[in-house]
N, C-alpha and C positions, 0 to 999 in steps of 0.2 A: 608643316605637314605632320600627320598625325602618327607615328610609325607603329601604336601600337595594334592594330586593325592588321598593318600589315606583318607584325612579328609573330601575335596568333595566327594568323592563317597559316605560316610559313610551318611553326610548331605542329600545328594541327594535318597537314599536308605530308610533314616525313613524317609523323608517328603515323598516320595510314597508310603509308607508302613502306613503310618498315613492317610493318603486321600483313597489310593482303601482299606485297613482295617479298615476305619471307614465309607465306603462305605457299606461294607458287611453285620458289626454291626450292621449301621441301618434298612439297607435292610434284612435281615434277622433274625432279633433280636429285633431290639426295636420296631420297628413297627405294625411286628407280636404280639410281645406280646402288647401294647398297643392296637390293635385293637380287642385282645380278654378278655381284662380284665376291657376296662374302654370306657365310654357311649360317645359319639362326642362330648358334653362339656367339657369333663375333656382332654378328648383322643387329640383332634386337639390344644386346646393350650399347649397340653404337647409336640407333636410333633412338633407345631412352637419353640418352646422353644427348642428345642434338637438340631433342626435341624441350629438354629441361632448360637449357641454355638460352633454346630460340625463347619457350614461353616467359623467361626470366623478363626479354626483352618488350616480349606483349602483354605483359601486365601495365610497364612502365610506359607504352605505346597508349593502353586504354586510357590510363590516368591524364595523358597529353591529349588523348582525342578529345574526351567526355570534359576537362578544362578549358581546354581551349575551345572548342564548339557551345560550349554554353558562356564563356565571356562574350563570343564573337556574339550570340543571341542578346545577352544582354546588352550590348553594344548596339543593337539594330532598333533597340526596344523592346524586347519581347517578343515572345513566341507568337505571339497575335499582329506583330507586325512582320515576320518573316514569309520569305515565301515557301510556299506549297512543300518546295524541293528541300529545304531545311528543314520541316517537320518528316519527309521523307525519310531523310539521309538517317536525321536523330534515331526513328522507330529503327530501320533495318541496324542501326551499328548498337543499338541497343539489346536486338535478338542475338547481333551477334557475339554480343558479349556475353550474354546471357550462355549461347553453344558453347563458348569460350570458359567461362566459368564450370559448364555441367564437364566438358570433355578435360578439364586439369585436375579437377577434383573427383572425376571417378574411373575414366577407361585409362585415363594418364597413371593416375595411382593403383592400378591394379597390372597395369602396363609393369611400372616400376617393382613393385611386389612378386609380378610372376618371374622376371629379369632376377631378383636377388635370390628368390628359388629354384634359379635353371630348369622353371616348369616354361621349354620353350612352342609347343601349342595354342598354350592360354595368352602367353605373351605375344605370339602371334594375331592370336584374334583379336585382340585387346589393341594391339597396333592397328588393325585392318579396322577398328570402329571408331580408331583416332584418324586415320585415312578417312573414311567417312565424312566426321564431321568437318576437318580442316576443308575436303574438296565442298562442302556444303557453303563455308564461311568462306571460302576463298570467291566460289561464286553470290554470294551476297554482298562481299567488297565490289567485287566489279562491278556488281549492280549500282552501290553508292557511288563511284569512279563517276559512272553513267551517268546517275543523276546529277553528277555535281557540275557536269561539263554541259551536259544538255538539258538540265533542268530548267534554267530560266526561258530555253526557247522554246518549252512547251507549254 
């Protein structure tokens, strides 16, 4: 038996399950409760601070997705012998890296910026369009989720 087929997948499976699950977390969980329990000094460096932590983790999540999903391809044969639902999956976690990229390297770093200036307005907004894209990415993961479960029976 061949176990490498199934050590990829397993790799590729929690680094997606670590990136749209600690999408959710934050998005539903820590922000929320941060926003009801502590004043915009404590609250925005607490969430620059989470948020640098969690992205540490979804950088090294993409790196396992994007290897692991293109061995498993090369493994099938190629993109021309995959189905439908793997060119799918590939495009949407592709956009979503791409969100992923735009929102660490600019509303993230201005997040951080306005955080070490105690400008806490700008930091504010600047959270609220990291809010944005995460709820945007979080529903594009599900969407992959989606396909990956019901893809073949369509």
């Amino acid at each position: 038996m061949n176990l490498l087929p199934l050590a990829l997948l397993f790799l590729h499976l929690a680094a997606a399950a670590f990136w749209v699950g600690g999408m959710a977390a934050m998005h539903f969980a820590v922000r929320p409760a941060a926003a009801s329990t502590l004043e915009p000094p404590l609250r925005l460096p607490f969430m620059a601070a989470a948020l640098s932590r969690f992205f540490a983790g979804v950088v090294v999540a993409i790196v396992v997705v994007l290897a692991s999903g293109l061995a498993m391809v090369m493994l099938a044969g190629g993109f021309a012998r995959v189905h439908w639902s793997v060119h799918a999956m590939f495009g949407i976690g592709l956009l979503m890296m791409a969100i992923f990229l735009h929102l660490r390297f600019a509303p993230f770093r201005q997040l951080q910026r306005a955080v070490a200036s105690r400008e806490w307005p700008l930091a504010a907004t600047r959270l609220g369009s990291i809010r944005r894209l995460v709820a945007l990415n979080l529903g594009l993961g599900v969407l992959v989720f989606a396909i990956a479960i019901m893809g073949r029976g369509m």
